[in-house]
Structures are given as structure tokens and as C-alpha cells.
VEXFIDREN-227057 format. One line per 2 residues: their letters; for each residue x, y, z of N, C-alpha, C. Coordinates in pm, 1 decimal. Example, Ala and Ser with C-alpha at 12.3 -4.5 7.8 and 13.67 -1.06 7.14 Angstrom:
as) 1319.0/-569.0/780.0/1230.0/-450.0/780.0/1320.0/-330.0/780.0  1285.0/-225.0/708.0/1367.0/-106.0/714.0/1290.0/3.0/787.0 .
***
This chain:
xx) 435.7/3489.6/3126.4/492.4/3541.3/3001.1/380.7/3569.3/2902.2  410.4/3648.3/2829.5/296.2/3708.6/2737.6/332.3/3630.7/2599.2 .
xx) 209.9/3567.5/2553.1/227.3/3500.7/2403.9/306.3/3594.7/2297.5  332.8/3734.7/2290.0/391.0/3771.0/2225.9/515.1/3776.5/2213.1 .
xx) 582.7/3766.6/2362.9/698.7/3722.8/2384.2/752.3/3619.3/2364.0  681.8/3501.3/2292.1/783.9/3391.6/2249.8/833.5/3409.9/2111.2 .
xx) 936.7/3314.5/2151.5/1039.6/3313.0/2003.0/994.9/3269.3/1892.5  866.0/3166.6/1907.6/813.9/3130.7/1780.6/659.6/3158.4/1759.9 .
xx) 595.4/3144.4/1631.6/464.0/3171.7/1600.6/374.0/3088.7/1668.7  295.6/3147.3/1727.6/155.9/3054.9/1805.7/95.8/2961.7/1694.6 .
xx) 126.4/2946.8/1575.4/112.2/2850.8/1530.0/208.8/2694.0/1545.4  317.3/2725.0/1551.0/414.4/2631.2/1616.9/332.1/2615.6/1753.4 .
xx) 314.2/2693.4/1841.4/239.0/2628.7/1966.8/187.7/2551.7/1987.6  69.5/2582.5/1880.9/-21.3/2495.8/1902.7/-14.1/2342.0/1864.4 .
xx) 53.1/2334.7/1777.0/137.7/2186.3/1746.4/203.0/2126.2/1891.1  200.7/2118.8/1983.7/229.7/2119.1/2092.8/193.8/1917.0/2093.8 .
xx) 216.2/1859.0/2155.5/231.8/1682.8/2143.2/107.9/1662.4/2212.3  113.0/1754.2/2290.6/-61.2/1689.7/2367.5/-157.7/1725.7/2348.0 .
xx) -150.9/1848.9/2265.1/-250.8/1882.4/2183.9/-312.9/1852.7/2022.5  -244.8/1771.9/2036.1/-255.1/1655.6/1847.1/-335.3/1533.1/1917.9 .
xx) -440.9/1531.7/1856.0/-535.9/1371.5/1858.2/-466.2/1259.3/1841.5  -524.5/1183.2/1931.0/-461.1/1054.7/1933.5/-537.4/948.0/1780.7 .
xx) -676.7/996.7/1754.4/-724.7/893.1/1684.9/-823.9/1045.2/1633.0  -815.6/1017.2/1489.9/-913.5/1112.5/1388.0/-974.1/1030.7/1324.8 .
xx) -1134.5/1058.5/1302.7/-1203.4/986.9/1222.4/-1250.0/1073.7/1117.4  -1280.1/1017.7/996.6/-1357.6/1105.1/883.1/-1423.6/1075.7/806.0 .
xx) -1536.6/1138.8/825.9/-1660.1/1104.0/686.0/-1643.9/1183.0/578.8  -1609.6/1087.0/443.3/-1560.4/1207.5/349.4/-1693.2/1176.3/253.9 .
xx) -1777.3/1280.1/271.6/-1898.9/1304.0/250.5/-1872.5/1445.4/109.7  -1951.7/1413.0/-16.2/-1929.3/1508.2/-134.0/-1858.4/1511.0/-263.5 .
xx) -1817.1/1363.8/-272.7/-1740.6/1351.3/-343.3/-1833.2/1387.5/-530.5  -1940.6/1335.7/-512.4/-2081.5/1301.6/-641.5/-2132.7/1464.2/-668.2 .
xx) -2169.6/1531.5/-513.3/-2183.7/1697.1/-523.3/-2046.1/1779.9/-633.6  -1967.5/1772.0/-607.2/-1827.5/1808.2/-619.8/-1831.8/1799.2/-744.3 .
xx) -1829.6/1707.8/-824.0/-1842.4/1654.9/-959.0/-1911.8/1731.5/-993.2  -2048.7/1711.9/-974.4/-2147.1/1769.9/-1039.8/-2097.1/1947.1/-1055.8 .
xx) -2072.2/2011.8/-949.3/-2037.2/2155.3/-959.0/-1892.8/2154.9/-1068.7  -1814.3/2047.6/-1120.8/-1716.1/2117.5/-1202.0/-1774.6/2028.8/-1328.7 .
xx) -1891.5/1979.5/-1366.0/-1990.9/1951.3/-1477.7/-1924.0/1831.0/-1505.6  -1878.8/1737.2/-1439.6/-1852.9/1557.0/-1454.6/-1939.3/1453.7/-1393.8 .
xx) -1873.9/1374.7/-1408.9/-1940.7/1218.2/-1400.8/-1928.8/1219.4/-1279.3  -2041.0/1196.9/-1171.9/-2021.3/1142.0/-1018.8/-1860.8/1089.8/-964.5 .
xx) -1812.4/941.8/-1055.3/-1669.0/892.6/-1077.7/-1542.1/981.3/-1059.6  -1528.5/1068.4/-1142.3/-1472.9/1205.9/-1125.4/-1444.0/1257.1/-994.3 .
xx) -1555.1/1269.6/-898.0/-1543.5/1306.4/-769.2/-1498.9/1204.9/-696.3  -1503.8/1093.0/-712.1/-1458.2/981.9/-620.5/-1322.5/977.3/-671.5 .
xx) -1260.0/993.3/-787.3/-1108.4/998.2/-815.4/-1035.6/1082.8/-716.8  -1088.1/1220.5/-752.6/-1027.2/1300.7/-702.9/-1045.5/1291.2/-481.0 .
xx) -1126.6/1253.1/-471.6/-1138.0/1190.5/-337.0/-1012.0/1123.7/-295.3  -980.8/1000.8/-354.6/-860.9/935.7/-307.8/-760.6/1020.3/-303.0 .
xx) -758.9/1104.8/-368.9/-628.3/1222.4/-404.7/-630.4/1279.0/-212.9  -729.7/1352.1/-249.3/-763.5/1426.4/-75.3/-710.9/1289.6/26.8 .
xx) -770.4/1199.8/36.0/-746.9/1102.1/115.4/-601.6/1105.0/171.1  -536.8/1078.4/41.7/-398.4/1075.7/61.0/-289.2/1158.5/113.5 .
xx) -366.9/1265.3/34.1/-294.9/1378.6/117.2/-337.4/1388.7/286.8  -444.7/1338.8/306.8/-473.0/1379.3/469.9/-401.9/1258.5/565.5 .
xx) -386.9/1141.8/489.7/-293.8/1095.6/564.4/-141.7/1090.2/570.0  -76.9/1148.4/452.5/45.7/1184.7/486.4/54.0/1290.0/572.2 .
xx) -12.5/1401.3/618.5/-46.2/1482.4/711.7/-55.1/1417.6/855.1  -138.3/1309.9/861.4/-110.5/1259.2/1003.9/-4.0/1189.0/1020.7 .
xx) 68.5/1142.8/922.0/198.4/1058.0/932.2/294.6/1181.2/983.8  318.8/1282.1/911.6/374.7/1442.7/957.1/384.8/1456.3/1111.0 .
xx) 242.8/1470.9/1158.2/181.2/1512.4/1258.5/201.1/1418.0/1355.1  241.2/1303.6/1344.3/252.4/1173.3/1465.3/120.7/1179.7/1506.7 .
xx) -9.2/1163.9/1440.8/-138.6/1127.3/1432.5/-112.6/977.1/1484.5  -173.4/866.0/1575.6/-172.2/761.8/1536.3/-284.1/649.4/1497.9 .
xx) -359.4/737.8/1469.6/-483.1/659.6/1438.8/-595.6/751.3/1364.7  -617.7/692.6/1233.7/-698.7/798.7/1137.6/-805.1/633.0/1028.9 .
xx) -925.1/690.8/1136.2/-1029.9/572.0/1045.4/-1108.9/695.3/951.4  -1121.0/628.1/865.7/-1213.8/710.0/709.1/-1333.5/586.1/706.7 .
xx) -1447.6/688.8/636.6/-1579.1/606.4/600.3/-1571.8/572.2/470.0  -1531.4/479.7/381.1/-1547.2/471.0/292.9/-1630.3/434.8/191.4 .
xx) -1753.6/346.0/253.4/-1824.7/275.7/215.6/-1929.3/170.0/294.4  -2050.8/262.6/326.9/-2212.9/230.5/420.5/-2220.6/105.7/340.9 .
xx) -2297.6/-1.0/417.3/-2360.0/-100.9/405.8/-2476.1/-71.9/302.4  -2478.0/58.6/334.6/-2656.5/145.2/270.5/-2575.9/153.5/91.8 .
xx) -2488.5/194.9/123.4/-2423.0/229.6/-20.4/-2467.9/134.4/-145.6  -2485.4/34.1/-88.2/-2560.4/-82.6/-250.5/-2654.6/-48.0/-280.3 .
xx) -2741.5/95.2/-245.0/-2797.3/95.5/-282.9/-2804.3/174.3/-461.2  -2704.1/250.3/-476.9/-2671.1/313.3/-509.0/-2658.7/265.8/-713.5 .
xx) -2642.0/344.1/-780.9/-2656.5/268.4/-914.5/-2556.7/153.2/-936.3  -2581.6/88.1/-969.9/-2519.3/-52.6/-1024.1/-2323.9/-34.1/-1049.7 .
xx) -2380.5/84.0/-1188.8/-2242.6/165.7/-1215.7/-2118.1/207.4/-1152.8  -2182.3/256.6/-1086.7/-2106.8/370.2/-998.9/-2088.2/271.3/-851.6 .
xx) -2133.0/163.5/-847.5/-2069.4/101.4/-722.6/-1958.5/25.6/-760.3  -1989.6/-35.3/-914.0/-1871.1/-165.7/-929.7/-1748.4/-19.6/-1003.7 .
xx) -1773.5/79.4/-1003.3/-1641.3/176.8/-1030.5/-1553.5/206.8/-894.2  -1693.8/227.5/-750.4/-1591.9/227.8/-644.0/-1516.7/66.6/-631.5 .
xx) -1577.1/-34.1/-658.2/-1512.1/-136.7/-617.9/-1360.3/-130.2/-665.7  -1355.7/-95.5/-810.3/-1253.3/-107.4/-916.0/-1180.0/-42.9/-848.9 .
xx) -1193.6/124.4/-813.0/-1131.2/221.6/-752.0/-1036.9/173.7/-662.2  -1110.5/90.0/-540.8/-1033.2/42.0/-415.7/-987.7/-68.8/-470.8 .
xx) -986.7/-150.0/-556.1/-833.0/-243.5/-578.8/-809.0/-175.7/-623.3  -779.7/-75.7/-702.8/-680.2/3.6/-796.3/-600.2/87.8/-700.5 .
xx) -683.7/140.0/-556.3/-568.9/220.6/-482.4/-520.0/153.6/-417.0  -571.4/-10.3/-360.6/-453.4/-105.9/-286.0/-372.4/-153.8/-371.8 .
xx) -368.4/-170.6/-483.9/-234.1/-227.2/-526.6/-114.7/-106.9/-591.9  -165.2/20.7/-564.4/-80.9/125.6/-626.2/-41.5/170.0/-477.5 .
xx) -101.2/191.5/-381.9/-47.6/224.0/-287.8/29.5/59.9/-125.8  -8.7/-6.3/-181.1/64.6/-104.5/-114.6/199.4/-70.1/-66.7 .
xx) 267.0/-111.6/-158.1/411.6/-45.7/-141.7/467.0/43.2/-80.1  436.5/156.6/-115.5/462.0/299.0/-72.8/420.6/318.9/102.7 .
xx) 281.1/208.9/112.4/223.5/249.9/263.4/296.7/159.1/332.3  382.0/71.3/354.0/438.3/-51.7/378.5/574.9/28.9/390.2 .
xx) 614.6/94.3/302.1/779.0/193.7/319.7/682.8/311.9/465.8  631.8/342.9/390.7/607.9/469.2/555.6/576.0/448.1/669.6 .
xx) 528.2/270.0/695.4/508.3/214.9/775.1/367.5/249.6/861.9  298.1/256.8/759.6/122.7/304.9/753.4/75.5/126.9/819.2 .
xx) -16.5/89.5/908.3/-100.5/-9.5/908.0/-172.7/10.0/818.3  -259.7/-83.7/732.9/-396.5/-87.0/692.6/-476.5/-225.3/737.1 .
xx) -619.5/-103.2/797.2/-712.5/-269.9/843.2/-827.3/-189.6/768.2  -938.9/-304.1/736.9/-1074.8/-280.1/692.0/-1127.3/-328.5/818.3 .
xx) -1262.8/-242.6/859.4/-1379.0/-259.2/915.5/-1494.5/-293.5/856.9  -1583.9/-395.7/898.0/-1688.0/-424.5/822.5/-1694.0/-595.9/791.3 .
xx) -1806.8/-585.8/713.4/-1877.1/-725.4/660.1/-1804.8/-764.9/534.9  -1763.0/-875.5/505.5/-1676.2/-890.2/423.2/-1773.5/-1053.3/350.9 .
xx) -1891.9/-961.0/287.1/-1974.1/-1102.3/243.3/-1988.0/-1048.3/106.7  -2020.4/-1158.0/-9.3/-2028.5/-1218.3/-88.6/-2041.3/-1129.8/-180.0 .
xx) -2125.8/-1005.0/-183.0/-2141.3/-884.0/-271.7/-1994.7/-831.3/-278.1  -1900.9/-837.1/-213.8/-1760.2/-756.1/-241.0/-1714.9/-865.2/-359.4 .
xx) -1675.4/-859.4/-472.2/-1587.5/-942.8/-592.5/-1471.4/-964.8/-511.3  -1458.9/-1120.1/-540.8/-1321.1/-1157.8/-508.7/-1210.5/-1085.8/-500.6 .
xx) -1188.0/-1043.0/-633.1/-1041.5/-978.4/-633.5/-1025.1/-835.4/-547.7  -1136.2/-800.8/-485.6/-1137.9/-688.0/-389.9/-1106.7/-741.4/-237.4 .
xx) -1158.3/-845.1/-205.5/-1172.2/-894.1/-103.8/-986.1/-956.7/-47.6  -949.0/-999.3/-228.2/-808.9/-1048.7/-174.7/-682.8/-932.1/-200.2 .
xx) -732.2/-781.9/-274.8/-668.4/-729.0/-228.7/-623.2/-669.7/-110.1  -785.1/-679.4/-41.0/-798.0/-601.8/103.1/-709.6/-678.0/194.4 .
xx) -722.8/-850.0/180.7/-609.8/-886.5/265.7/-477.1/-884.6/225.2  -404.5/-848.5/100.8/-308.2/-877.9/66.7/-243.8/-671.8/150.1 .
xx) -312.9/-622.2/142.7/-207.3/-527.7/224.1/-252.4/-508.0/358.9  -371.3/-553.8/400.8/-346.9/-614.5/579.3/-258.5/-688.8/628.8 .
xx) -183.2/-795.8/522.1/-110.5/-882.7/594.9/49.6/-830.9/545.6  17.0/-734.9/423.6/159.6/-632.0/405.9/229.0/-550.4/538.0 .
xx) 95.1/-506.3/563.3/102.9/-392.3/636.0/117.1/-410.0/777.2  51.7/-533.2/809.4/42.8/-548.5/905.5/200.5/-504.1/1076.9 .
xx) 307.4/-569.3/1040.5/373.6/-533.7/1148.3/432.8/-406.1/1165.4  379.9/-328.3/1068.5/394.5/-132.2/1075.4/362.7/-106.6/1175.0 .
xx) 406.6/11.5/1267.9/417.6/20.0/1406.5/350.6/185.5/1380.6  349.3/278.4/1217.4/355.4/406.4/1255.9/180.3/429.4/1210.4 .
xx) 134.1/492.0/1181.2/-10.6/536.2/1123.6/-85.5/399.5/1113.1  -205.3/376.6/1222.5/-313.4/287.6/1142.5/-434.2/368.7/1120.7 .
xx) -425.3/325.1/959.3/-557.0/379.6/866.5/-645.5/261.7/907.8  -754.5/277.3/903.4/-865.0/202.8/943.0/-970.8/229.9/860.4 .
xx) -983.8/120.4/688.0/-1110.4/192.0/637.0/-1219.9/66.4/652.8  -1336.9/200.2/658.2/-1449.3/142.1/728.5/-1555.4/74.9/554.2 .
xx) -1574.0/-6.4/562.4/-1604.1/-94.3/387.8/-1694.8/-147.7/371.9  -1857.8/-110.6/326.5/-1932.7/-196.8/343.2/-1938.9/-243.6/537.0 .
xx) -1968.6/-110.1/594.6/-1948.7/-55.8/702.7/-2098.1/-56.2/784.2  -2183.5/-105.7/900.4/-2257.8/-24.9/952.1/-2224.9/-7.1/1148.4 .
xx) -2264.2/71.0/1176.1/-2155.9/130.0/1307.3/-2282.1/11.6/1411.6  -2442.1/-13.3/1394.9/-2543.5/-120.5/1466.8/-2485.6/-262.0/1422.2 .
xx) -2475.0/-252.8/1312.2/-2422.4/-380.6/1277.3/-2258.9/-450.4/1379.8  -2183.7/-360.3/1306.0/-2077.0/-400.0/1410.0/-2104.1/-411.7/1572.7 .
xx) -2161.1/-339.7/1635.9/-2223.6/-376.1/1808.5/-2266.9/-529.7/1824.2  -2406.6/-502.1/1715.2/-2442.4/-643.7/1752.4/-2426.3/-765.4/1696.1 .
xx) -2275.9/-738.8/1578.6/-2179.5/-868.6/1578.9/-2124.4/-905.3/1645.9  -2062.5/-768.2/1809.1/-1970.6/-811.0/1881.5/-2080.3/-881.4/1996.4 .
xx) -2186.9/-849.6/1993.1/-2284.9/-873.1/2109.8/-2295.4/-1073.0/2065.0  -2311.4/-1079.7/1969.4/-2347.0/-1192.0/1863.9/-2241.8/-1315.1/1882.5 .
xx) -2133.3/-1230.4/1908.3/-1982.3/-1331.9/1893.4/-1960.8/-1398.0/2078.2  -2003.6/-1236.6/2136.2/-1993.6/-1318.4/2258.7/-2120.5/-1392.4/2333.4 .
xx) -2209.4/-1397.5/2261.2/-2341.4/-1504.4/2293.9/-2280.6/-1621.5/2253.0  -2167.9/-1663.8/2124.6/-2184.3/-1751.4/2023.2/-2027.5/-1833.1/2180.2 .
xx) -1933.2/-1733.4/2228.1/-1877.7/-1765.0/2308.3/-1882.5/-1876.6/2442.1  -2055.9/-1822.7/2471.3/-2094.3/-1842.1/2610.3/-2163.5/-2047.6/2536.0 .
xx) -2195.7/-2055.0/2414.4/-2203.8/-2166.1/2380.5/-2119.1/-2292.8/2401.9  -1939.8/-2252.8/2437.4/-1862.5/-2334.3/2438.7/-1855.3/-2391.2/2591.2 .
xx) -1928.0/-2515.6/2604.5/-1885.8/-2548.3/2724.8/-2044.8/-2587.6/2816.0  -2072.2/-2522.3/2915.4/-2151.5/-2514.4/2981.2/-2268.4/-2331.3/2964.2 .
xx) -2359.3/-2373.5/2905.4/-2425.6/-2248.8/2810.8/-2455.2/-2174.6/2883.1  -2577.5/-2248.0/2968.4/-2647.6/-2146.9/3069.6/-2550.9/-2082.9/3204.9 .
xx) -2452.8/-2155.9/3248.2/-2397.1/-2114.7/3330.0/-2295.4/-2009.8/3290.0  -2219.7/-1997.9/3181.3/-2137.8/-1906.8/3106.1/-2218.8/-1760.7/3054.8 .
xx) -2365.4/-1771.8/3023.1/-2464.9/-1674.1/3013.3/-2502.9/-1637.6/3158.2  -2511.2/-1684.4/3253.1/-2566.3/-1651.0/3372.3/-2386.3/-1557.3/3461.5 .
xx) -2285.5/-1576.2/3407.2/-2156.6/-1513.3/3429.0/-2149.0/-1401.1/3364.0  -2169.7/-1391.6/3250.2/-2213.6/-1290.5/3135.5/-2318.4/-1177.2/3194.2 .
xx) -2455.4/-1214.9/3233.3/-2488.0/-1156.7/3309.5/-2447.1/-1074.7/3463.1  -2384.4/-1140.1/3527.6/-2377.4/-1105.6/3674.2/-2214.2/-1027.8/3671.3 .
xx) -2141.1/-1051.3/3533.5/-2016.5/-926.9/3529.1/-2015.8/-808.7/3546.2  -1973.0/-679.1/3611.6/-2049.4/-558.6/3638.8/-1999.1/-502.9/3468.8 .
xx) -2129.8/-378.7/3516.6/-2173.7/-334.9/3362.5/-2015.5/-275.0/3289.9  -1934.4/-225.7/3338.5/-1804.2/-161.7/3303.5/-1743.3/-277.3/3225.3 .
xx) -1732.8/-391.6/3336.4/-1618.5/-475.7/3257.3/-1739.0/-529.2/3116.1  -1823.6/-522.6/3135.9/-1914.9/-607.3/3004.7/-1862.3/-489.1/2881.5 .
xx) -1844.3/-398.1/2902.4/-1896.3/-306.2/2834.7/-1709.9/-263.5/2742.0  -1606.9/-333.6/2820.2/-1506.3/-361.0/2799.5/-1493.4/-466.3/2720.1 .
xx) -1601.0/-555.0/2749.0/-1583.5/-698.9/2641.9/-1650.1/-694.8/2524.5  -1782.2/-600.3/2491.3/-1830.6/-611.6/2401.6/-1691.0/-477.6/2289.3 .
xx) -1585.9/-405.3/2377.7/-1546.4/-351.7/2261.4/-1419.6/-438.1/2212.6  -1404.8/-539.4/2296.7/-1316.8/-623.4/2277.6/-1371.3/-698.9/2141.2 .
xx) -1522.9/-720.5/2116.8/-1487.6/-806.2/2044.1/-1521.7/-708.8/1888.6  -1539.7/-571.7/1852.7/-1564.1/-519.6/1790.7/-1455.6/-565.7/1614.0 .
xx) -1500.6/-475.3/1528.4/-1375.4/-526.9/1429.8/-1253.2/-477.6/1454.7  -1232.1/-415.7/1515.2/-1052.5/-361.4/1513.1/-1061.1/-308.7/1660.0 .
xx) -905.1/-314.1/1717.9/-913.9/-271.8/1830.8/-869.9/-152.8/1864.0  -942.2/-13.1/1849.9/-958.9/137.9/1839.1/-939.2/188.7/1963.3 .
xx) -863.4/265.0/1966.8/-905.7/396.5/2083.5/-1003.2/474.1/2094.0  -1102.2/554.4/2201.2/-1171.8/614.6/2123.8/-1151.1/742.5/2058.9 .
xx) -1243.7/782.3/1966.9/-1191.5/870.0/1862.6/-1224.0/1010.4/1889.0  -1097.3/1088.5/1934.0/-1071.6/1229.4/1950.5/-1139.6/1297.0/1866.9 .
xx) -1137.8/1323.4/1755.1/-1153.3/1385.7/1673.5/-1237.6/1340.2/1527.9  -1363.9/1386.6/1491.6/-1450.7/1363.4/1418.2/-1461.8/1477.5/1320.0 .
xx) -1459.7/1465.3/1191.6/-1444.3/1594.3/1073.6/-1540.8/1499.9/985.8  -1641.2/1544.5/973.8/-1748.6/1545.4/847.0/-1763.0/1661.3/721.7 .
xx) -1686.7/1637.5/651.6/-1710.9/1728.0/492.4/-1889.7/1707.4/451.8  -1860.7/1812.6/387.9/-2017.9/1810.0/240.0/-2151.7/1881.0/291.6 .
xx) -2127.8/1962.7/390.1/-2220.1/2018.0/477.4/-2346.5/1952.5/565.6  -2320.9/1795.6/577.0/-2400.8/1720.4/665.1/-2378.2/1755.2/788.6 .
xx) -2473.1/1727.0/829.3/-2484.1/1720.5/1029.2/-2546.8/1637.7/1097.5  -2452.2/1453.3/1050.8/-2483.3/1365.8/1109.3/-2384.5/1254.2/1098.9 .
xx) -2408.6/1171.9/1188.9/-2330.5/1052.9/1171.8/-2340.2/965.4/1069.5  -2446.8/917.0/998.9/-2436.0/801.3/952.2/-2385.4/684.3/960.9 .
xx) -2506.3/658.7/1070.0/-2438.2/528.8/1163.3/-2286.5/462.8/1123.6  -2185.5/544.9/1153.8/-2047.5/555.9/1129.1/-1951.7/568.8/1294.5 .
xx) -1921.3/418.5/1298.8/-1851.5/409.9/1453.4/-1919.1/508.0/1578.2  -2009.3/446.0/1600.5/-2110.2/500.6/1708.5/-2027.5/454.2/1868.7 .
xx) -1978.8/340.9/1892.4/-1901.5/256.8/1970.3/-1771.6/394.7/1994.2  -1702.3/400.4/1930.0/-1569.0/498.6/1936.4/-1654.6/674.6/1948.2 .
xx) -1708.1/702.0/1912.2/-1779.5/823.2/1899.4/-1798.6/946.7/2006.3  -1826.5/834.3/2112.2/-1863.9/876.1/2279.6/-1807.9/1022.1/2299.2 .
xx) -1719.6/1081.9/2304.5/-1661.1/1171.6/2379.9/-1570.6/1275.5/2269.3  -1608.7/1224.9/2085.8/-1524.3/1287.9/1994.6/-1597.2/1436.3/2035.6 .
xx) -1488.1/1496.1/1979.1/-1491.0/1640.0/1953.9/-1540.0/1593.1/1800.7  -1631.8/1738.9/1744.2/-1708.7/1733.8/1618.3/-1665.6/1817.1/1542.6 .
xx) -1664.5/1833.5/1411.8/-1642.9/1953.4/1324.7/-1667.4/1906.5/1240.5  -1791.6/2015.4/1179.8/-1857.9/1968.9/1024.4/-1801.7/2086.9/950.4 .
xx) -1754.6/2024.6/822.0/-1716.6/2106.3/691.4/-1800.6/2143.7/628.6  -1826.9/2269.6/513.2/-1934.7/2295.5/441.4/-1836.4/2227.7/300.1 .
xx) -1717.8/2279.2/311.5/-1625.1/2172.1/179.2/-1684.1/2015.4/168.8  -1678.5/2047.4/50.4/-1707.9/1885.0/3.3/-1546.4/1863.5/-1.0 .
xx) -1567.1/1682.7/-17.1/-1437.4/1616.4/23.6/-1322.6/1631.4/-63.3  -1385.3/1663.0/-218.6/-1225.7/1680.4/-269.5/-1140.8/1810.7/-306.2 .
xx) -1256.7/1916.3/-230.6/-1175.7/2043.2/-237.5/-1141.1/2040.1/-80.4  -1110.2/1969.0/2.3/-1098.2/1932.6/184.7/-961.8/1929.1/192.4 .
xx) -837.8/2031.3/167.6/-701.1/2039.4/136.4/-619.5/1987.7/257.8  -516.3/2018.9/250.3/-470.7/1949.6/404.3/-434.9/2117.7/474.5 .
xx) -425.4/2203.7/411.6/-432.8/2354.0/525.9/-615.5/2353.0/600.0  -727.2/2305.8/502.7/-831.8/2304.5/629.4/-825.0/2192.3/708.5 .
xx) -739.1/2039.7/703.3/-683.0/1938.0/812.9/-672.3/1994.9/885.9  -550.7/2106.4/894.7/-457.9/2176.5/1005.2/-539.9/2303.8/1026.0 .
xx) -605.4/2369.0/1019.4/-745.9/2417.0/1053.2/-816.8/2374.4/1138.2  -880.4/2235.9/1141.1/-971.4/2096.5/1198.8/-869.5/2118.9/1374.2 .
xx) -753.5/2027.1/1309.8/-643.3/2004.3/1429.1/-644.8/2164.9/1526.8  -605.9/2272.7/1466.8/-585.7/2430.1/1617.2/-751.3/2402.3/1602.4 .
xx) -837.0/2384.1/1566.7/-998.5/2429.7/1679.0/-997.1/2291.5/1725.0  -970.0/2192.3/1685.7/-905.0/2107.6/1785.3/-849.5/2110.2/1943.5 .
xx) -750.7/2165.9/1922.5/-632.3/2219.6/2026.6/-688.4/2352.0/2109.0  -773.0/2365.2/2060.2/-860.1/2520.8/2109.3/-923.6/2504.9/2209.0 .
xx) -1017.1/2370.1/2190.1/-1137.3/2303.1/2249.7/-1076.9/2244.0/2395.1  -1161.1/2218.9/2534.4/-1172.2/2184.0/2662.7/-1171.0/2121.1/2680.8 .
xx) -1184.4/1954.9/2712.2/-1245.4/1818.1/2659.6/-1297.7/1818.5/2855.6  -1435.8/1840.5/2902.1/-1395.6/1797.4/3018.5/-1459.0/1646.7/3024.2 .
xx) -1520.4/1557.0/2929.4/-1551.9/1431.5/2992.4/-1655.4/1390.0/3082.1  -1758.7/1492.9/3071.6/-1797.6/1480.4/3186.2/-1830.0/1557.2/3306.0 .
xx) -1677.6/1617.5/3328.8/-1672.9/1697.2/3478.5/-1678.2/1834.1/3465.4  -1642.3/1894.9/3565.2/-1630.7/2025.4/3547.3/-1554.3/2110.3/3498.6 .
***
């Protein structure tokens, strides 16, 4: 049959169930650029960021997406002015306790990835668990933000946890098992012990015209399909999402083979 002959628009097609990602990741890279081009405060761009955010995940909630991790915040990021970090801090309790609710009705998961030490202020730290443990038995969308995040770090915490494992009991002989496991199943255990337990990630969209990872889930990464934006993140609408998704659906995945 000839594509012109169907009853509906090849855009409906392509929406097709097996052609929608199982797991989208995103570096929302531009938020400080962005600002600067409409003559504001860095802050400004990170507001309007959460805005985009939001909208891209009611889009995968739409879409029966089931898994959408965002970068929110590098380990590297302290480095950053004093200011403008304790405003993102403020920012993210201000969007967990405004969006709690609402993500808990749509039946959104929320988990954080990352180091959860002493530089995060309390009251950030107990909002982050107060809608993990909201959210927690939601069955539809898990958001996964990555917080005071590094993609080496997380490896060799999980590498770290299962050395700290092989301690219980009989050491050398539990390390000498550790060793002699074939490399597949090891390689199964070190993602076992990672921070969250991920699929790997279909689909990778970097805004702000970068062309790199930033050591950002290197572990899940393996086999994503890529697409870099020249949009910075808070002009990143949800018609270029669904843009991302058909060159998505466009793409071959062979894995490998032929």
C-alpha cells in the first residue's frame, strides 16, 4: 500500500507504540545564555526552564513515555557564583512543593540521582524526600532528576558498594567470587547497584548548541540515539519534543549488527 493511501496523516503514523522511546534523557543546557539574549538576570532563565521542563513532561505523560531523566544539576555546578546556586537551590524546593501534588494526581514517580551530602540545605534535602516517598507507588511516568549529579562518580559508588559488600563475612573469598563471575553477569551487578534502577536510555536530546555529554549517565548512555539542539532550553517547546521523537522514529537502531 502506498503511504498516500492511508486514512490518516503520516504524522499519526509515526506515533506508532513501538516507535515512542522507552526512556528519554535530557540535558537542559542554556538556560543563563537565554537570559542574557532577552537582557535579564541568569535566574530569569532558570525560571523559565522549569516552565519548559514541565511542559516536556506532560508530553511524555501524553505520549506513554515511561521514563524521562533530566540533568539538573553537575557536581561541577558549585562551582558556580555563590548567588545563583543558593537561587537554584530555592528554585527546586519551590518546584517540589508546588508541584508535589499535582505529580502524585498524574501519577508521575519522582526519584533524585546523585550525592546527597552536606552542601545541599536541609530543607532541600527533605523536600527531595518528601515527594519520593509521595510519589513513590505511581506506576505512570518516572522523572528521574539527576542533582548534584556526576555520571564517574555514580560507577564508582556502585563499584565502592559492592567492594564494601564482599566485606560481610568471609572477604577474600567473596572478592575472589567477585572476581571469577563472568564479565556479563558483573557488569549486571555493578548496574544493580547504581542510584536508580534505569533502563537504558533510548533517547538523548541536548539543548544550547553543545556537543557533549557532561559526564551525564554514561552507564545508561551505551546505545542512546543523540540529538543536539541549537535552542537553548527555555525556548525548547514541546512541538521541537515531538520533532526529537519522528527523527527518533526515523532512525535504525541496529545495536551492533547489521
Amino acid at each position: 500500500m502506498n503511504v498516500k493511501d492511508l486514512a490518516f496523516p503520516i504524522t499519526v503514523f509515526c506515533w506508532s507504540r513501538w516507535m515512542i522511546p522507552t526512556h528519554v534523557a535530557v540535558i537542559m543546557d542554556g538556560n543563563g545564555r537565554w537570559a542574557r539574549r532577552q537582557m535579564q538576570e541568569r535566574t530569569f532563565g532558570h525560571k523559565q526552564g522549569v516552565t519548559a521542563l514541565e511542559s516536556v513532561v506532560d508530553e511524555c505523560i501524553e505520549r506513554e513515555i515511561s521514563f524521562l531523566t533530566i540533568y539538573a544539576f553537575s557536581m561541577e555546578n558549585w562551582s558556580r557564583p555563590p548567588a545563583e546556586v543558593s537561587f537554584l537551590l530555592d528554585l527546586l524546593d519551590a518546584t517540589i512543593q508546588r508541584v508535589r501534588a499535582t505529580y502524585q494526581a498524574k501519577n508521575v514517580k519522582v526519584q533524585f540521582c546523585g550525592e546527597r551530602t552536606t552542601q545541599i540545605p536541609e530543607k532541600v534535602i527533605n523536600a527531595m524526600d518528601c515527594i519520593e516517598r509521595d510519589t513513590a507507588k505511581c506506576t505512570g511516568l518516572v522523572l528521574s532528576i539527576c542533582f548534584n549529579y556526576g555520571g564517574q562518580v555514580e560507577i564508582a559508588q556502585a563499584c565502592r558498594s559492592i567492594l564494601a559488600e564482599c566485606l560481610d563475612g568471609d572477604a577474600v573469598e567473596n572478592i575472589k567470587t567477585q572476581l571469577q563471575m563472568p564479565l556479563e553477569q558483573f557488569v549486571q551487578q555493578i548496574g544493580a547497584h547504581l542510584y536508580a534502577q534505569l533502563p537504558p536510555v533510548d533517547l538523548l536530546i541536548r539543548t544550547g548548541c553543545e556537543k557533549r555529554l557532561s559526564n551525564f549517565i554514561p552507564w545508561h548512555l551505551a546505545y542512546a540515539e543523540i540529538i543536539f539542539s541549537d535552542l537553548l532550553w527555555p525556548e525548547f517547546t514541546v512541538e521541537d519534543f515531538r520533532n526529537c521523537l519522528n527523527e527518533f522514529a526515523s532512525r535504525t537502531r541496529r545495536f551492533g549488527k547489521v
